[in-house]
N, C-alpha and C positions, 0 to 999 in steps of 0.2 A: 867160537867166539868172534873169530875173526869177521867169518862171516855175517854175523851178527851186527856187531858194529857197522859193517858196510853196510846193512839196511836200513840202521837207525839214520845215518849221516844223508843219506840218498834222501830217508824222508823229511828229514829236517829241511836241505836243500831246497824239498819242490815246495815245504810251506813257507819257508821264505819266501822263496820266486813268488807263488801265489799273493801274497801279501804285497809283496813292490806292486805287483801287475795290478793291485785295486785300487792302490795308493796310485798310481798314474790316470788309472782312466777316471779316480773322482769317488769312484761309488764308496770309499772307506778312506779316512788319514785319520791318524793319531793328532795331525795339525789343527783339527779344527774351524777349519777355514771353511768359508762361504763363500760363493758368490752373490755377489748383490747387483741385481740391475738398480742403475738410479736413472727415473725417471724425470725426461727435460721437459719444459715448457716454453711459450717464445718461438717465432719466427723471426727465423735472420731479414732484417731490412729488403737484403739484395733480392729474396726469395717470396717475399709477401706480397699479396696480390688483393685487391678491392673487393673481390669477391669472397675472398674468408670474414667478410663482417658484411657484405649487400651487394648481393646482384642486381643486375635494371630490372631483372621480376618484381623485387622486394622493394624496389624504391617503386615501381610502377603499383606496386599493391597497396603500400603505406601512404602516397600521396591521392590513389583514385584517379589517376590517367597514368595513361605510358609514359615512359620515361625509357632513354638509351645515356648509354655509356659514353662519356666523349678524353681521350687523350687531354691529359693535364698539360697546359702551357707554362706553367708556373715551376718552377725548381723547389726545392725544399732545404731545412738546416740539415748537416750531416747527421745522419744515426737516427733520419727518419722517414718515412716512407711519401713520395710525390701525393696531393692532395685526390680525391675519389672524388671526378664532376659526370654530373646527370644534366642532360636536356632533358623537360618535362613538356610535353607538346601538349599544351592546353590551345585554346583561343588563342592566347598569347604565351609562347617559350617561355620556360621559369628553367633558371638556370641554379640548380644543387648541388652541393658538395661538402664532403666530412675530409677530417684531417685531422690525425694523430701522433702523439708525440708520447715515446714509450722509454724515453731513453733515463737513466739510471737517476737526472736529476730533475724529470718531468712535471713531477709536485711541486717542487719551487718556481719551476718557470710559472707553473698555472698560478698561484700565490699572487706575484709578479702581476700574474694581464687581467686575474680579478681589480685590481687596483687599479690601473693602468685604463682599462676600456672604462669602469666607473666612474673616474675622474675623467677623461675625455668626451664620454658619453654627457657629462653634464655639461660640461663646456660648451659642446656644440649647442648644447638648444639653450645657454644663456646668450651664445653670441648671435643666433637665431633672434630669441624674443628683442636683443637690443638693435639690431639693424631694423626690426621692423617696427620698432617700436609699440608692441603688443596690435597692430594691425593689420586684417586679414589680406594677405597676399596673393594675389592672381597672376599664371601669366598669362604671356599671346592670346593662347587658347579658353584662355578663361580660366583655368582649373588651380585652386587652393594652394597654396604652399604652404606646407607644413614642416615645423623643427621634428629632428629623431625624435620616434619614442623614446622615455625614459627605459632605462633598465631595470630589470625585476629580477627575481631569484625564478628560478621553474625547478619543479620536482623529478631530477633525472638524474640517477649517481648520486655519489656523497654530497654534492655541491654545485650547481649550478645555474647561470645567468643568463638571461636574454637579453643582449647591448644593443644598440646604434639600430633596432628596429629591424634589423638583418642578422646577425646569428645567435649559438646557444654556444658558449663556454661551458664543458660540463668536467669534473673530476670524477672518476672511473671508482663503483664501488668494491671494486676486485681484483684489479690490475693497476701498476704503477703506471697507470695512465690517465692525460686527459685529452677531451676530444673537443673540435669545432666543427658546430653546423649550419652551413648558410644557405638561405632561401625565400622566399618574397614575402611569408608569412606566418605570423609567429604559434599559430594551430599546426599547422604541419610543421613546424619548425621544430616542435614538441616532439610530434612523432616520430620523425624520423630522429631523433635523438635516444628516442626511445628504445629505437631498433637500434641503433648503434650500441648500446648502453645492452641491451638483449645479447648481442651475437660478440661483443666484446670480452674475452674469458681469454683466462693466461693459457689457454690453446692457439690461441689465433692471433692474441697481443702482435704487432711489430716490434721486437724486443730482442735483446742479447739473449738468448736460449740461457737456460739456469734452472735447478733440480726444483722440482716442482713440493710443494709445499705441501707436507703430511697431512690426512687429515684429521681433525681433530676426532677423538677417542667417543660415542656416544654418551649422551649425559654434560659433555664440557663444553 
């Protein structure tokens, strides 16, 4: 009996043992537990680069001449990425550039400069028509002078504005973001908004990284 016993306890023993030793590596627990990877989205500021939203290929391909990349002179607000400028070497240099602002209260600023360029925008060409007295303006060279275009709405993102006859204001239909794009004219002004608004996805946002958003179930 004795001996007995000792075999019973021996094998009791090694199914314990067996049982810790699964509960350690994972493969078994009584706990229940998972792991869960949670997926980020968002690039950190310091780390975003002009080319996760247009390379000079893509600006050269969407305008229909080359274009190169040139080093921004300009500083930015904090918590958002230096402005993306392109020389366009036509007949004459067209000087491009987009600018994004991704940071947590982005939609209200854009709110803000809808208002703000609108009412400015108008300004300028009242105080335009009154200096000239509604007539036609030449200078030295002969050539016309003309008050800004008016502002119009253009269909790019949830929401967006063509101002002062040089950029597109647009709000981002996928990311808490909105973008600005400047250039000599308001056809290609379009476009390349267009590509901005294309390659602009809470992959590539310049943004505080943050768990990416489920997607919704088929049918909902």
């Amino acid at each position: 009996m004795r001996a007995v016993r000792s075999v019973l306890l021996a094998g009791l023993a090694g199914a314990t043992l067996a049982a810790c030793e699964e509960t350690r590596s994972g493969a078994a627990s009584g706990s229940g537990d998972h792991h869960v990877d949670i997926k980020l989205v968002g690039v950190d500021v310091d780390r975003w680069t002009c080319d996760l939203i247009a390379t000079p290929a893509l600006i050269s391909q969407t305008l229909g001449i080359p274009a190169r990349a040139i080093d921004s002179t300009l500083g930015s607000a904090p918590g958002t990425p230096k402005p993306c400028n392109f020389v366009a070497e036509g007949i004459v240099p067209e000087a491009w550039s987009f600018d994004l602002d991704c940071r947590d209260h982005a939609l209200a600023i854009a709110e803000k400069l809808f208002g703000e360029y609108t009412a400015r925008n108008y300004e300028l060409i009242a105080q335009f028509d009154a200096s000239t007295g509604g007539k036609v303006i030449k200078d030295d060279a002969g050539v016309e002078q003309h008050a800004v275009a008016a502002p119009f709405e253009v269909a790019v993102g949830r929401k967006a504005l063509d101002h002062h006859g040089q950029a597109i204001l647009f709000v981002d239909d996928d990311t808490p973001c909105y973008a600005r794009i400047a250039g000599p004219d308001p056809e290609r002004r379009l476009l390349v908004a267009k590509l901005v608004a294309s390659r602009l996805t809470p992959a590539t946002a310049p943004m505080r990284p943050r768990p990416a958003t489920p997607a919704a179930a088929p049918g909902k």
